[in-house]
C-alpha positions as CSV (number, residue, x, y, z in Angstrom):
1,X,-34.5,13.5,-15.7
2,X,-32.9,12.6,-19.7
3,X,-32.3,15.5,-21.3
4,X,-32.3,16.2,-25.1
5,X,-28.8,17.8,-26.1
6,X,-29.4,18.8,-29.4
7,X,-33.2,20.1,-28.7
8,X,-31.2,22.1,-26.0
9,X,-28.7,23.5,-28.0
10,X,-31.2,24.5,-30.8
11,X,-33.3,26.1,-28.7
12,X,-30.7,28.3,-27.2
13,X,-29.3,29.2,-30.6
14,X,-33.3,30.0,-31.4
15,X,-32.6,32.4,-28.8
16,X,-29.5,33.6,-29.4
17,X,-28.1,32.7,-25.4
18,X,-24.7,32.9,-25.2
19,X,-24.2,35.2,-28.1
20,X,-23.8,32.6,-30.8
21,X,-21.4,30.5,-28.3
22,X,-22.4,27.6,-26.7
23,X,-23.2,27.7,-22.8
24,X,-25.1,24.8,-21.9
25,X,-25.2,26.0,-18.4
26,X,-26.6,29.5,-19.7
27,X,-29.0,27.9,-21.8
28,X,-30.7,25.6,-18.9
29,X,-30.3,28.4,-16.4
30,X,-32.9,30.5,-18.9
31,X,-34.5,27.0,-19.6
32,X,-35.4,26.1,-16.1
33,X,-36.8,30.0,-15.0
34,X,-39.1,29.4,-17.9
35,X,-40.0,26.1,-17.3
36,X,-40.6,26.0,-13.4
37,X,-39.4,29.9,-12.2
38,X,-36.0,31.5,-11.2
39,X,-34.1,29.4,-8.7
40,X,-36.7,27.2,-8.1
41,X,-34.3,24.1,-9.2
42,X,-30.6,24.9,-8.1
43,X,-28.2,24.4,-7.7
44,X,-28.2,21.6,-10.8
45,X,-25.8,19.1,-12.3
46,X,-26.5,18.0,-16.2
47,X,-24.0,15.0,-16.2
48,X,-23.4,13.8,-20.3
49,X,-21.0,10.5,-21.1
50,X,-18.4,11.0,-23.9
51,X,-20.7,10.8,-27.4
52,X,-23.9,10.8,-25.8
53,X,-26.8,12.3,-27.2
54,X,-28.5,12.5,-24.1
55,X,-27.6,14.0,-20.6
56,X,-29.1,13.5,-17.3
57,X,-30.7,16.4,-15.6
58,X,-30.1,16.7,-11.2
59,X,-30.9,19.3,-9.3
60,X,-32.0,19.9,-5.4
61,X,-35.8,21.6,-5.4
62,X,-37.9,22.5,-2.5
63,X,-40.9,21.0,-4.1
64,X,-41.1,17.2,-4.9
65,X,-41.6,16.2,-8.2
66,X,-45.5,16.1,-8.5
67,X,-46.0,19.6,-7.5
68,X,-43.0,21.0,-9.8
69,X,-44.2,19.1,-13.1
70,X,-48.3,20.5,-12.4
71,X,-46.7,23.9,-12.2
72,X,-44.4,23.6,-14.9
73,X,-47.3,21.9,-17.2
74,X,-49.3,25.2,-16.7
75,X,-46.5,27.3,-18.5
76,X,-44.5,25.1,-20.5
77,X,-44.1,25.4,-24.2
78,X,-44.0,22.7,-26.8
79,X,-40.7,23.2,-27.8
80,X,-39.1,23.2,-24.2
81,X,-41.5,20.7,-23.5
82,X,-39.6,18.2,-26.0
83,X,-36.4,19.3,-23.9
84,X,-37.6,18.6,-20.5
85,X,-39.7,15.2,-20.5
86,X,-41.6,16.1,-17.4
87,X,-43.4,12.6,-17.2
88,X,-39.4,11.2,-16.3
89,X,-39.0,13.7,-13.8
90,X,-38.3,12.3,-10.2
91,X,-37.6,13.1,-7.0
92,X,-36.5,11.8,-3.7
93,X,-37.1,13.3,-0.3
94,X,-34.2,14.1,1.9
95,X,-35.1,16.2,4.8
96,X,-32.5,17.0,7.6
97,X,-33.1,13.9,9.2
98,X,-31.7,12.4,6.6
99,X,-28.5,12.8,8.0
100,X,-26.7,13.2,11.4
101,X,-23.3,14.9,12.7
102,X,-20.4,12.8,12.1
103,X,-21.9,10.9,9.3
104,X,-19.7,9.9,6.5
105,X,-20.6,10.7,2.6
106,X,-19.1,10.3,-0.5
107,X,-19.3,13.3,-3.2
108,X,-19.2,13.9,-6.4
109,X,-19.1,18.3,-7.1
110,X,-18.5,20.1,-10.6
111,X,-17.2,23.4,-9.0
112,X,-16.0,26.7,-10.3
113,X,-13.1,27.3,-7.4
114,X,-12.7,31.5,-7.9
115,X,-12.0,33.9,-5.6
116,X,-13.0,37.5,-5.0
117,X,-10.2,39.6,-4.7
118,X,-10.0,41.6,-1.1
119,X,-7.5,44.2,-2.2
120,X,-5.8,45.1,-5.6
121,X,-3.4,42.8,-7.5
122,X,-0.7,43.8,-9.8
123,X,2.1,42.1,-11.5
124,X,4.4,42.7,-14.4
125,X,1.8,42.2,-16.7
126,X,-1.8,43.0,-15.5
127,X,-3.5,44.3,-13.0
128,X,-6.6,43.2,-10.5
129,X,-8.8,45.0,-8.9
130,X,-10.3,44.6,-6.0
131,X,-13.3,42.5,-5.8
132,X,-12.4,40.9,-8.9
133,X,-13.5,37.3,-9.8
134,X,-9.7,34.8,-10.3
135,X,-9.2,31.3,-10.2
136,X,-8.3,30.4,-6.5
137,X,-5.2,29.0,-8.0
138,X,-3.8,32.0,-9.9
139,X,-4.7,34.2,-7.0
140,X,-2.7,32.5,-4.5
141,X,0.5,31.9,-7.2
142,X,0.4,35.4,-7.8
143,X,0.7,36.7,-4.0
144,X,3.5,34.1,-3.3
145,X,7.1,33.6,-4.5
146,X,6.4,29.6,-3.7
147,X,3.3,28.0,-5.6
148,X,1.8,25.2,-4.3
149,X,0.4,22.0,-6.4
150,X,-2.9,23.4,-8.0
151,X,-4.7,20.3,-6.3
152,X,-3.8,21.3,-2.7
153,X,-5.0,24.8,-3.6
154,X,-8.2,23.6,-5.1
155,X,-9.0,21.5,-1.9
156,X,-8.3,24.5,0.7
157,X,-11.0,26.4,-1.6
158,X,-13.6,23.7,-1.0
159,X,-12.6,23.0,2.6
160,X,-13.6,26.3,3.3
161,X,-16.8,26.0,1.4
162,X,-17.6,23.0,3.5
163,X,-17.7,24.4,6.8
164,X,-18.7,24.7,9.4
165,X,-21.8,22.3,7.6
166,X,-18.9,19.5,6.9
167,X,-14.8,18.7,7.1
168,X,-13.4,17.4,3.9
169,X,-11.3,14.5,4.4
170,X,-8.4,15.2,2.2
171,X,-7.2,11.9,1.8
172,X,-10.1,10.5,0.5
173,X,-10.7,13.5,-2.1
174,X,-9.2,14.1,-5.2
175,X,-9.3,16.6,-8.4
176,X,-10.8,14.2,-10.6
177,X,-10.8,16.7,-13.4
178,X,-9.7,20.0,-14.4
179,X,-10.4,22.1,-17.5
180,X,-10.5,25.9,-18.3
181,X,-13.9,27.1,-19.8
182,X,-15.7,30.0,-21.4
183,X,-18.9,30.9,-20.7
184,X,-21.9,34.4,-20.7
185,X,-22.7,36.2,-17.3
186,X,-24.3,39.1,-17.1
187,X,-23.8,39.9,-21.0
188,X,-19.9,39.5,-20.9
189,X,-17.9,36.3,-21.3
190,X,-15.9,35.4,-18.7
191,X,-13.6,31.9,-18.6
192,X,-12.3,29.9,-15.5
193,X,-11.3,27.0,-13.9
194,X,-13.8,24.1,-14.3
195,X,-13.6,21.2,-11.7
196,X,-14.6,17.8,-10.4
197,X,-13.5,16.7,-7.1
198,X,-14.8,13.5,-6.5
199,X,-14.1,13.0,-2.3
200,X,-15.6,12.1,1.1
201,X,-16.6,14.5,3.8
202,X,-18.0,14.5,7.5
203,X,-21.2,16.0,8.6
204,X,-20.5,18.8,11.7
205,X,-24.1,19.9,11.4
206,X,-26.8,17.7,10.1
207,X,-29.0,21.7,9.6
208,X,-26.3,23.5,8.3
209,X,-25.4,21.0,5.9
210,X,-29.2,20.2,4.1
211,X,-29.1,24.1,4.0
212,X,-26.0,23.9,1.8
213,X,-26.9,21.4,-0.2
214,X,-29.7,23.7,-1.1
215,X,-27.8,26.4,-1.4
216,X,-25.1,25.3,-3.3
217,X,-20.9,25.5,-2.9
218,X,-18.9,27.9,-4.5
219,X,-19.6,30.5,-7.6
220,X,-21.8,30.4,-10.3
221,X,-24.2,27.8,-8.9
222,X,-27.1,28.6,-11.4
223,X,-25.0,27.8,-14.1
224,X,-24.5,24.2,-13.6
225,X,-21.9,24.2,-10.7
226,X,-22.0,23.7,-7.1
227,X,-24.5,20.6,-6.3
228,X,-23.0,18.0,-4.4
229,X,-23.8,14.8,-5.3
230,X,-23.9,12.3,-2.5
231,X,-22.3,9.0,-2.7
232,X,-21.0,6.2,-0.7
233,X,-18.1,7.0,1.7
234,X,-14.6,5.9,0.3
235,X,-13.1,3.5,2.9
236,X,-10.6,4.8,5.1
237,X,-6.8,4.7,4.7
């Protein structure tokens, strides 16, 4: 579904999400409870080319797109009806049979790779404690003498996250981007790593793995992180 950047930022500045800073992912997260109910469409991807005025809206739904633009219809006001043009919303079924063990897919994930903290972390200049969010990156450099590429740590995170649904093939996956960004949870800001792996995996389970895509991978999946896109396999080396 397009998407209206600047209706969305205005209307989240009407409401003052974020505290004054921008947080697209804050602002749709309130957006879409209001709109269609809490949850009901995440995890989500808004996907924006450089300069554009206009993003394109994904997100994985239990409903299929009739039944979640009559519901919406009922509620929606006009303002965040000029945000969300429910007449270009779509959907496409994908039931568990969509798939089946050892299928190959292609994957496209914006991903927050954090960790919670098991056990208390110090160093010469701050201190962790336990059950704190870090980047999966940081964590790991600061428990070891020898750090590994950021990449390689990056991948273990979502390897993890991928099983026992799918096995990431780690030469056909890659960080296509990394950034570090701030955004408002729970009334405080917090900032972390924010990252595109574009890759292939293998279905293990064909169950297991429509219950993920549901569900999401990783952190902060109802802030714009965590849905995989599916795409073509890359070819094998």
């Amino acid at each position: 579904m397009p998407l209206h950047l600047a209706a969305l930022h205005a209307w989240s500045g009407t409401r003052e999400i974020g505290r004054g800073n921008l947080d697209e992912g804050l602002a749709l997260h309130h957006l879409l409870a209001e709109a269609f109910g809490p949850g009901t469409l995440q995890p989500f991807r808004l996907m924006v080319a450089p300069r554009a005025v206009r993003g394109t809206f994904y997100a994985y739904a239990a409903r299929p797109a009739d039944a979640l633009r009559d519901a919406a219809r009922s509620v929606i006001g006009p303002t965040e009806a000029s945000i969300l043009p429910l007449d270009r919303l779509r959907s496409v079924p994908r039931p568990p049979e969509s798939w089946h063990a050892d299928m190959r897919l292609g994957f496209d994930l914006r991903a927050r790779p954090v960790v919670r903290l098991s056990s208390d972390l110090e160093t010469d200049r701050q201190r962790f404690s336990k059950g704190a969010e870090l980047d999966a990156f940081l964590a790991e450099t600061l428990r070891n003498d020898q750090a590994r590429p950021r990449e390689d740590v990056y991948l273990d995170w979502l390897d993890a996250r991928l099983a026992p649904a799918a096995e990431l093939e780690r030469d056909g996956t890659r960080m296509h981007s990394f950034r570090r960004s701030r955004g408002t949870r729970g009334g405080r800001s917090v900032e972390g790593p924010d990252v595109v792996f574009h890759g292939t995996l293998t279905i293990r389970d064909q169950h297991e793995f429509a219950d993920m895509l549901a569900r999401g991978t990783g952190r902060h999946r109802a802030y714009g992180y965590g849905m995989l896109l599916l795409r073509p396999p890359q070819r094998r080396a």
